[in-house]
NUMAR-673395 format. One record per atom (N, C-alpha, C, CB): residue in three letters; x, y, z. Coordinates in steps of 0.2 Angstrom, whole numbers, padded with zeros to 4 digits, always signed. Last residue first. Glycine has a CB too. Example, Ala and Ser with C-alpha at 12.3 -4.5 7.8 and 13.67 -1.06 7.14 Angstrom:
<pts>
SER+0064-0011+0035/SER+0068-0005+0036/SER+0064+0000+0039/SER+0070-0003+0029/ALA+0066-0028+0039/ALA+0062-0022+0039/ALA+0066-0016+0039/ALA+0057-0022+0045/
</pts>
This chain:
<pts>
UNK+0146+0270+0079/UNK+0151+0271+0084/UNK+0157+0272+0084/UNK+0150+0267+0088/UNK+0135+0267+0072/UNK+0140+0276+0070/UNK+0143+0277+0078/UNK+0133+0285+0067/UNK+0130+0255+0069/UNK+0135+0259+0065/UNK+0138+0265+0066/UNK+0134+0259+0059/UNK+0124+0256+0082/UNK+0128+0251+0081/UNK+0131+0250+0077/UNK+0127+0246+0082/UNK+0114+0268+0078/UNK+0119+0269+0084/UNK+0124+0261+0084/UNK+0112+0269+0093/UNK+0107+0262+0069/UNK+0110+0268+0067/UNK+0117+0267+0073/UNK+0105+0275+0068/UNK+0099+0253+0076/UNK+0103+0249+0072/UNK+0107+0256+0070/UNK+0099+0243+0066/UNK+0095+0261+0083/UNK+0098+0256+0088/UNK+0102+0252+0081/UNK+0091+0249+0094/UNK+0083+0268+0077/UNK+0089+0270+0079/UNK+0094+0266+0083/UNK+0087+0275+0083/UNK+0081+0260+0061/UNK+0080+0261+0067/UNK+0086+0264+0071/UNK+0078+0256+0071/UNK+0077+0257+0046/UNK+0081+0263+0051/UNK+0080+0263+0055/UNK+0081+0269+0051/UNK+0072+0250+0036/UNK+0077+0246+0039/UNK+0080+0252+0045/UNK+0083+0242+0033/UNK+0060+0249+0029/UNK+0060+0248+0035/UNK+0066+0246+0039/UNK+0056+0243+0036/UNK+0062+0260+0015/UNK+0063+0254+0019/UNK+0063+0254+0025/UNK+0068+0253+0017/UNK+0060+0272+0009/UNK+0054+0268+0011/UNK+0054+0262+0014/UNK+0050+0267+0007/UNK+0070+0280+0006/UNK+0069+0277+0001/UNK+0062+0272+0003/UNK+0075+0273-0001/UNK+0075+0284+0018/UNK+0072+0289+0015/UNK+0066+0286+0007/UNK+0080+0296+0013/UNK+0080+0272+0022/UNK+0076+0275+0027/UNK+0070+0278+0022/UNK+0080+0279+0032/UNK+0090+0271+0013/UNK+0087+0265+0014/UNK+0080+0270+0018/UNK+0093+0259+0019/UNK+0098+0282+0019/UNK+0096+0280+0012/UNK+0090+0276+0011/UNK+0102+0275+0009/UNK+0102+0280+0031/UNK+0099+0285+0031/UNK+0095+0283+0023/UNK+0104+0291+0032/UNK+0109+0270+0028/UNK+0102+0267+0032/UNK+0101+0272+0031/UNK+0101+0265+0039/UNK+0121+0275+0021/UNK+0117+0269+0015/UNK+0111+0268+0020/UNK+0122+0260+0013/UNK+0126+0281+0030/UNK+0123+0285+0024/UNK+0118+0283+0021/UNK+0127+0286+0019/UNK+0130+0275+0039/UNK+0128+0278+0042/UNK+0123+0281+0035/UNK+0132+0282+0047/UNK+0141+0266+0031/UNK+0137+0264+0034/UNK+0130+0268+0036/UNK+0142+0262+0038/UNK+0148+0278+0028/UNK+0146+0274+0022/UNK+0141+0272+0025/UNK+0151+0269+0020/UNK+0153+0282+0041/UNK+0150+0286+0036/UNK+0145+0282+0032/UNK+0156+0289+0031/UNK+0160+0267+0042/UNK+0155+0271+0046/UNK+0151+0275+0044/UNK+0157+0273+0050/UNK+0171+0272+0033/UNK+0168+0267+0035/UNK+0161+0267+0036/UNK+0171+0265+0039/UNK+0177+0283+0039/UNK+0173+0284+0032/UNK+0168+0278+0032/UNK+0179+0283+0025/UNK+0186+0286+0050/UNK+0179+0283+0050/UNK+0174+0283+0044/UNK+0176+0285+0056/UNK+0199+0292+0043/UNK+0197+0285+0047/UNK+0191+0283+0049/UNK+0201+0285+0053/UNK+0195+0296+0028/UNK+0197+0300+0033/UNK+0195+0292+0038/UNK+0191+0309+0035/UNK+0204+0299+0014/UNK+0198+0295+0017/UNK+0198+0295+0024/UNK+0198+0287+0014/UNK+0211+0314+0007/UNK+0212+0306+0011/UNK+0205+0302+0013/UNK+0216+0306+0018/UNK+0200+0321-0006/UNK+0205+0323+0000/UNK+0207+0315+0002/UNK+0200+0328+0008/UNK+0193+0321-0018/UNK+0191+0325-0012/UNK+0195+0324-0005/UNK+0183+0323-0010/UNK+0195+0319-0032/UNK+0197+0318-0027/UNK+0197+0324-0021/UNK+0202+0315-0028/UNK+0189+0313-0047/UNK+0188+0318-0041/UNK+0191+0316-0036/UNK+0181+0319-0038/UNK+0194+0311-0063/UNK+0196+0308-0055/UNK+0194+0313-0054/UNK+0202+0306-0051/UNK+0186+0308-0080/UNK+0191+0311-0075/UNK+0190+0311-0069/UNK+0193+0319-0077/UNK+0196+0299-0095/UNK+0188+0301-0088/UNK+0193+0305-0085/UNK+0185+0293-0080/UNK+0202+0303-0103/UNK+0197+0295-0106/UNK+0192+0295-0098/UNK+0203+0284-0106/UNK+0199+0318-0110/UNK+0200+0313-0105/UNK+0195+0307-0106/UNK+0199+0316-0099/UNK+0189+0329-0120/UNK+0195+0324-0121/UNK+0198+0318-0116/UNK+0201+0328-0122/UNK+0185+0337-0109/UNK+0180+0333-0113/UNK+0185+0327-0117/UNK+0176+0340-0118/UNK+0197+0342-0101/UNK+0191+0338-0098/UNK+0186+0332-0102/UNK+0185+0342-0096/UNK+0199+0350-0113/UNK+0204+0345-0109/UNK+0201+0340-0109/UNK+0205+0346-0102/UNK+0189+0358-0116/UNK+0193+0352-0118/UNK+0195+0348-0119/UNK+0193+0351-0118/UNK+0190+0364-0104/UNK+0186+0361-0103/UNK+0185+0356-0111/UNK+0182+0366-0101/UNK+0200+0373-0103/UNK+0199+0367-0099/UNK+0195+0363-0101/UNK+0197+0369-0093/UNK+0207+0381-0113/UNK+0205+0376-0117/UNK+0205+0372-0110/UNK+0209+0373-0125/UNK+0205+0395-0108/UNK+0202+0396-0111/UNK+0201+0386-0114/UNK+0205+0401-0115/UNK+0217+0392-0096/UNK+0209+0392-0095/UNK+0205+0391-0101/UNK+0207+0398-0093/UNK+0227+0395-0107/UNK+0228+0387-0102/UNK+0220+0388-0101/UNK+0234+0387-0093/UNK+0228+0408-0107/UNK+0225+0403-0112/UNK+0226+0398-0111/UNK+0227+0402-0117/UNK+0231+0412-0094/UNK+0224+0414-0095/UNK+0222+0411-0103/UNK+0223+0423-0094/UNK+0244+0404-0091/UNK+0237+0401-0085/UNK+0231+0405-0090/UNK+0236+0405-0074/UNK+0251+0411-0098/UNK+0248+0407-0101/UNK+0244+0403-0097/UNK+0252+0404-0104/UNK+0251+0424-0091/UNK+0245+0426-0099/UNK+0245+0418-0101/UNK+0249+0433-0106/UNK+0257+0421-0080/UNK+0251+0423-0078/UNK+0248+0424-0087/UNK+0251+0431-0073/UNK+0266+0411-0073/UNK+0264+0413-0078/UNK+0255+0415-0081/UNK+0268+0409-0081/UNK+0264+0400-0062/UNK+0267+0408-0059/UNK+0269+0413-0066/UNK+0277+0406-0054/UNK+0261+0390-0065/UNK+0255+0393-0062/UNK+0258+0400-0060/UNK+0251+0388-0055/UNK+0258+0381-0080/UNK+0264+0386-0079/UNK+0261+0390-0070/UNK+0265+0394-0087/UNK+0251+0367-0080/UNK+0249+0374-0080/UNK+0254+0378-0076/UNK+0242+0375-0079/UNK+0250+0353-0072/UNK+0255+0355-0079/UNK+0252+0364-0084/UNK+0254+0345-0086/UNK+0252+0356-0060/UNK+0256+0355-0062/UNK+0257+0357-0069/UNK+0257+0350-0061/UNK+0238+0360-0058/UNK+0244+0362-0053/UNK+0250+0361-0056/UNK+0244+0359-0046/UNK+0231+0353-0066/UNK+0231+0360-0066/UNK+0238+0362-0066/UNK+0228+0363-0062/UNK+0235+0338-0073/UNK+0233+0342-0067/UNK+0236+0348-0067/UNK+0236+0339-0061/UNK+0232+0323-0083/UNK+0232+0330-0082/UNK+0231+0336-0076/UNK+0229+0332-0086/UNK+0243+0310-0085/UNK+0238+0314-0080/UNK+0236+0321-0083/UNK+0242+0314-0073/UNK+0246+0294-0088/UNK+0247+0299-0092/UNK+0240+0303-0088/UNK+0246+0298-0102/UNK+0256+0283-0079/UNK+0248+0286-0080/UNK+0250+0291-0082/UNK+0243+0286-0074/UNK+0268+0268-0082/UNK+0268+0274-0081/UNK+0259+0279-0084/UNK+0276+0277-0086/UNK+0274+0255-0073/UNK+0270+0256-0076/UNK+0268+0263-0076/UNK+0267+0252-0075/UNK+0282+0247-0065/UNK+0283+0248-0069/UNK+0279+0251-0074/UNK+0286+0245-0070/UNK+0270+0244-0052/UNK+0275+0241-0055/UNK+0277+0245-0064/UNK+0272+0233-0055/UNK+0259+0252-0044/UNK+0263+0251-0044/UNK+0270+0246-0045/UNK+0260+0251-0042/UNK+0255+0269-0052/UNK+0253+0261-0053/UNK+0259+0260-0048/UNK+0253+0257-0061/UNK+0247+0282-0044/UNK+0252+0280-0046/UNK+0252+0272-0047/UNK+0257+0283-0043/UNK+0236+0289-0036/UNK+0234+0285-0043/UNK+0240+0283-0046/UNK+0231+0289-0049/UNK+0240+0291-0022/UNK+0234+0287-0021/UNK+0236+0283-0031/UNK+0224+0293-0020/UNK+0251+0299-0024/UNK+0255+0295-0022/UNK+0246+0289-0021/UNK+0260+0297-0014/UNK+0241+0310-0033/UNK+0247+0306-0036/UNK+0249+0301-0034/UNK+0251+0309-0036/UNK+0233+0312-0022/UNK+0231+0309-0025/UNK+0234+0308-0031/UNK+0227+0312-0026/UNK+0244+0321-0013/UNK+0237+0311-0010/UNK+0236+0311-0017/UNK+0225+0310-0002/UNK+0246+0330-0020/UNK+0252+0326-0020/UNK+0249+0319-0017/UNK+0259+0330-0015/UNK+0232+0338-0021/UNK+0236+0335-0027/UNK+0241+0330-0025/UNK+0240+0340-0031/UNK+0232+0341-0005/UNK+0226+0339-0010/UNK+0231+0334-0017/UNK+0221+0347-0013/UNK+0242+0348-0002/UNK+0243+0342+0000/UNK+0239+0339-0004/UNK+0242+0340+0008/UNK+0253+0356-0015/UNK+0248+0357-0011/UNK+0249+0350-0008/UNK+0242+0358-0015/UNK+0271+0355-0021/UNK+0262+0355-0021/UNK+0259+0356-0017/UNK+0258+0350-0023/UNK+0286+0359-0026/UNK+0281+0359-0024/UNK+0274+0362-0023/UNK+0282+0358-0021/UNK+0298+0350-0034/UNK+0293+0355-0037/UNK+0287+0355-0029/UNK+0290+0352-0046/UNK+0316+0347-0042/UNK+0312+0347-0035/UNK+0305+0352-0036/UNK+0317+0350-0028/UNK+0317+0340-0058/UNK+0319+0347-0053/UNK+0313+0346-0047/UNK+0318+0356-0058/UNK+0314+0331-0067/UNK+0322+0331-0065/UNK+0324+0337-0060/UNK+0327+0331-0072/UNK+0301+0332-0070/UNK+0308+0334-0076/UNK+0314+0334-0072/UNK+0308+0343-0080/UNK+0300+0335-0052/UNK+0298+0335-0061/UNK+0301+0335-0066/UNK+0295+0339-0064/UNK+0297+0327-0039/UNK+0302+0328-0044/UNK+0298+0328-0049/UNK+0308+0323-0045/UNK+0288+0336-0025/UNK+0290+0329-0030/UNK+0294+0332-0035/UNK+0284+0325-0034/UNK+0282+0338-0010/UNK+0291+0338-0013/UNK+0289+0333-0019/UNK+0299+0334-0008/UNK+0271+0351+0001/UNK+0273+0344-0004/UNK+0279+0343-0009/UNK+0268+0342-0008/UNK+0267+0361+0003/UNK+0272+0359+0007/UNK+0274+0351+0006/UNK+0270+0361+0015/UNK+0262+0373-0001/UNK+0265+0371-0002/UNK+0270+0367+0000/UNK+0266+0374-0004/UNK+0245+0382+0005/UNK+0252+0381+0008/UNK+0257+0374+0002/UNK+0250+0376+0019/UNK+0231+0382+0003/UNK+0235+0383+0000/UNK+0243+0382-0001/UNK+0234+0386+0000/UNK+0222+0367+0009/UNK+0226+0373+0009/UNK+0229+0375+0005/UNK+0229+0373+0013/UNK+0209+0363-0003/UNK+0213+0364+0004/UNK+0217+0370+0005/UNK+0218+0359+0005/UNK+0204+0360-0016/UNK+0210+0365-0016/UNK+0213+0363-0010/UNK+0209+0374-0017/UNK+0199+0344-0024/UNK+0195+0351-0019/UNK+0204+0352-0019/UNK+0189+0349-0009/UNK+0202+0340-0039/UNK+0205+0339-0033/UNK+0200+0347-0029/UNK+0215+0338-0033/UNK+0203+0330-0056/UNK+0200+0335-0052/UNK+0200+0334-0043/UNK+0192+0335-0054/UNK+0214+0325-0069/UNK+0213+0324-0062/UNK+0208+0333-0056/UNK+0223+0321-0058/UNK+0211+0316-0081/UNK+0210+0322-0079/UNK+0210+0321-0073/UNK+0206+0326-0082/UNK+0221+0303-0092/UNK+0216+0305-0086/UNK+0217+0314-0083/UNK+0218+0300-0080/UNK+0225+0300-0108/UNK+0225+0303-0101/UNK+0217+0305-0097/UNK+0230+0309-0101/UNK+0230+0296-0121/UNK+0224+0296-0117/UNK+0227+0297-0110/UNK+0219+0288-0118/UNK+0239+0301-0135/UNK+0241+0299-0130/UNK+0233+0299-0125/UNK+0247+0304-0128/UNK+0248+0299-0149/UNK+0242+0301-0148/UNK+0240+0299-0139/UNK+0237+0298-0153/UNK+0265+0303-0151/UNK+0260+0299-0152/UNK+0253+0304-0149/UNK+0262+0292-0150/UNK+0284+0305-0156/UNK+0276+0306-0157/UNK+0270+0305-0155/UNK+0274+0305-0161/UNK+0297+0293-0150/UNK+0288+0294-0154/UNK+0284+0298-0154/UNK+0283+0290-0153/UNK+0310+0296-0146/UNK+0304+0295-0144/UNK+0299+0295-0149/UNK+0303+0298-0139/UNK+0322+0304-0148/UNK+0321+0295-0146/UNK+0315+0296-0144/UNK+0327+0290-0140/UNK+0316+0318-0139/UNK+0321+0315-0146/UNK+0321+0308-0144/UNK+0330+0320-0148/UNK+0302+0317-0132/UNK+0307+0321-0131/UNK+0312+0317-0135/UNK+0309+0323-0124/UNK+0283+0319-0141/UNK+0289+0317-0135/UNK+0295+0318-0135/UNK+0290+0310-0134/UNK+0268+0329-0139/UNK+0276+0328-0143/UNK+0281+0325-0136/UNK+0280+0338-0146/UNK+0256+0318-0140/UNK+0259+0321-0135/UNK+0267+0321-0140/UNK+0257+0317-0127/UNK+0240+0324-0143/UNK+0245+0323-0147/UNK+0250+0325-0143/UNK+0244+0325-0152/UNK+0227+0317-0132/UNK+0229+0324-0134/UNK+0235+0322-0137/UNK+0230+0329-0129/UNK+0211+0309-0134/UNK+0217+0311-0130/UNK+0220+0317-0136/UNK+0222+0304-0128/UNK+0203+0306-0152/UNK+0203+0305-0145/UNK+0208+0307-0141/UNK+0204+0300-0144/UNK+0200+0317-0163/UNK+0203+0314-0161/UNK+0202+0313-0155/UNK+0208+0315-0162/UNK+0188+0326-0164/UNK+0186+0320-0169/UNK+0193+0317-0167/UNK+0182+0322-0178/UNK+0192+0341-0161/UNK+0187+0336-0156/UNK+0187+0329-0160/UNK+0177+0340-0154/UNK+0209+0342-0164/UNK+0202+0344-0166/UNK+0197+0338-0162/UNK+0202+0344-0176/UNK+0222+0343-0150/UNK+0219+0341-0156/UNK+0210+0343-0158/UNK+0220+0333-0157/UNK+0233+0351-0144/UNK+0225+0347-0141/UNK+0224+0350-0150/UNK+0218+0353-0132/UNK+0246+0343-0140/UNK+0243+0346-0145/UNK+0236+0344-0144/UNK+0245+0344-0151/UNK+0259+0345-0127/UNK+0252+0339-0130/UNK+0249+0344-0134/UNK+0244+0335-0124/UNK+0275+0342-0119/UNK+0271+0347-0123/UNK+0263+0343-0126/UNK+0277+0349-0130/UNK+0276+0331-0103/UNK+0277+0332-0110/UNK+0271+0340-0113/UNK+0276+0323-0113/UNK+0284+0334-0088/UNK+0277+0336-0091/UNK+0280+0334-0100/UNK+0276+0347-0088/UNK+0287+0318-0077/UNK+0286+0322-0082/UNK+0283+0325-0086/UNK+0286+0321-0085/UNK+0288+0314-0059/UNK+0284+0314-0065/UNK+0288+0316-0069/UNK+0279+0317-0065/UNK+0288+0302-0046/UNK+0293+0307-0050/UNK+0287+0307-0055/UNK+0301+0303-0054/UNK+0288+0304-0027/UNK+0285+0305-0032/UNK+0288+0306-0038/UNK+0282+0308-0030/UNK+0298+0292-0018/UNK+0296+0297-0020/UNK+0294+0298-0029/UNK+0302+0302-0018/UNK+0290+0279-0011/UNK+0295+0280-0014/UNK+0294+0287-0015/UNK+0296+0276-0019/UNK+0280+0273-0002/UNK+0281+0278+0000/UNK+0289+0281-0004/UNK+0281+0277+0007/UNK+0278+0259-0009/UNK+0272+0265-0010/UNK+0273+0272-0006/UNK+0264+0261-0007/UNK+0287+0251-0021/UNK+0289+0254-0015/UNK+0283+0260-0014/UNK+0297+0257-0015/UNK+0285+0245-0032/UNK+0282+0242-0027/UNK+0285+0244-0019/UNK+0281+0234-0028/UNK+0286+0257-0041/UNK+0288+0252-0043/UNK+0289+0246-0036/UNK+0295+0255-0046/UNK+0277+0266-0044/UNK+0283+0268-0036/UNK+0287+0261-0036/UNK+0278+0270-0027/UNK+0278+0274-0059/UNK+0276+0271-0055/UNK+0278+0270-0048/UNK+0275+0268-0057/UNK+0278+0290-0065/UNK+0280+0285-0066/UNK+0277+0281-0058/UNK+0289+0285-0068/UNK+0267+0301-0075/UNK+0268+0300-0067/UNK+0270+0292-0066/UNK+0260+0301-0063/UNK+0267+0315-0086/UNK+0267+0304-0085/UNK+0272+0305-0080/UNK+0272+0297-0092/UNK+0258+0328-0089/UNK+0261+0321-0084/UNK+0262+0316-0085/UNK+0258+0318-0079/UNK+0254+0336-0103/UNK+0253+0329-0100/UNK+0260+0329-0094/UNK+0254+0322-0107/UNK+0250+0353-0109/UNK+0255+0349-0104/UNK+0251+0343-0103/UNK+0259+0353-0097/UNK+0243+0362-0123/UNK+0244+0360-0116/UNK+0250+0354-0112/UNK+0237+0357-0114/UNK+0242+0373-0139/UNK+0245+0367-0131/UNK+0243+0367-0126/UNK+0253+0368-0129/UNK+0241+0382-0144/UNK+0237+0377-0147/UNK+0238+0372-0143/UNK+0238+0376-0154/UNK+0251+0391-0142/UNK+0245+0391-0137/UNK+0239+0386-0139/UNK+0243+0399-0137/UNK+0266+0381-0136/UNK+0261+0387-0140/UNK+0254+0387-0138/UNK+0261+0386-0148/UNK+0276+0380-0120/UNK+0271+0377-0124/UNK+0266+0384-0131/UNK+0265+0373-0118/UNK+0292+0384-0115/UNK+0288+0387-0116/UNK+0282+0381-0122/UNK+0292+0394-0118/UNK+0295+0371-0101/UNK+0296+0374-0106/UNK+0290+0380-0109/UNK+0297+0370-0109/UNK+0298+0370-0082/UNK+0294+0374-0089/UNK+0297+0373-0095/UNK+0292+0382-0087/UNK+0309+0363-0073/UNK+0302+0362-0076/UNK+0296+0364-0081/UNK+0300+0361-0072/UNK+0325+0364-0081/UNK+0320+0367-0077/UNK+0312+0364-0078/UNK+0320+0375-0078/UNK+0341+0359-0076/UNK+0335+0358-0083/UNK+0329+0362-0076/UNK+0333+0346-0086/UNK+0357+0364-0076/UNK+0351+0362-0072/UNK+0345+0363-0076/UNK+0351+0366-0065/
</pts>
């Protein structure tokens, strides 16, 4: 049985490639942590060692930033071939960024690809976040599901907007026939 950690050096970090759901959007989640060389700032993305039959290469990824929620673990996905669980924050926002045809997103997410029950390589894992970060071809916020009246939100925000900005457009009757 293969396990999801290997040991990385400390000039390392971990990529995700997060395979796609291949146009089943409630399929289950699969990833891979590959090993990545965080390279000197004057390379783009992070040098990802791939596993034998494979290439070497220079790899762009995305950083994914998530609010925490709950702590509770009560999300299922496959890593490396081993059952692994997440938070609910991280696991919407894998089944939100995953492509859906054969097509695989190089990620970086704490939660995952930082040992999180190994306590001296989470504290040099910290030392290069913000490299990371700075290396990412971008990086995602995600602040949870979109909640069912977001809509509205939106709606309710852009007159408040509009209002505060000097526009004549806030009245309370037109507020009240978007935020019902």
């Amino acid at each position: 049985m293969s396990k999801v950690y290997s040991p990385i050096k400390p000039y390392q970090t971990r990529l995700l490639r997060l395979h796609s759901d291949n146009d089943t959007p409630d399929a289950p989640l699969i990833c891979d942590l590959y090993p990545a060389d965080i390279l000197h700032t004057k390379f783009e993305g992070l040098g990802v060692r791939a596993p034998l039959g494979e290439d070497d290469h220079i790899a762009e990824y995305e950083a994914l930033s998530y609010a925490w929620g709950s702590p509770e673990k009560t999300k299922s996905i496959t890593c490396n071939g081993v059952g692994f669980l997440l938070t609910v924050n991280p696991f919407q926002a894998l089944q939100s960024l995953r492509f859906s045809r054969n097509a695989t997103r190089y990620l970086w997410v704490d939660a995952i690809c930082i040992n999180q029950d190994d306590y001296d390589e989470k504290g040099v894992q910290v030392r290069h976040i913000l490299q990371i970060y700075q290396k990412a071809t971008k990086v995602i916020a995600w602040l949870g599901a979109a909640p069912e009246d977001l809509a509205h939100d939106l709606a309710a925000a852009s007159l408040f907007s509009d209002h505060y900005k000097g526009k004549p457009s806030m009245d309370l009757d037109n507020f009240k026939s978007v935020y019902r």
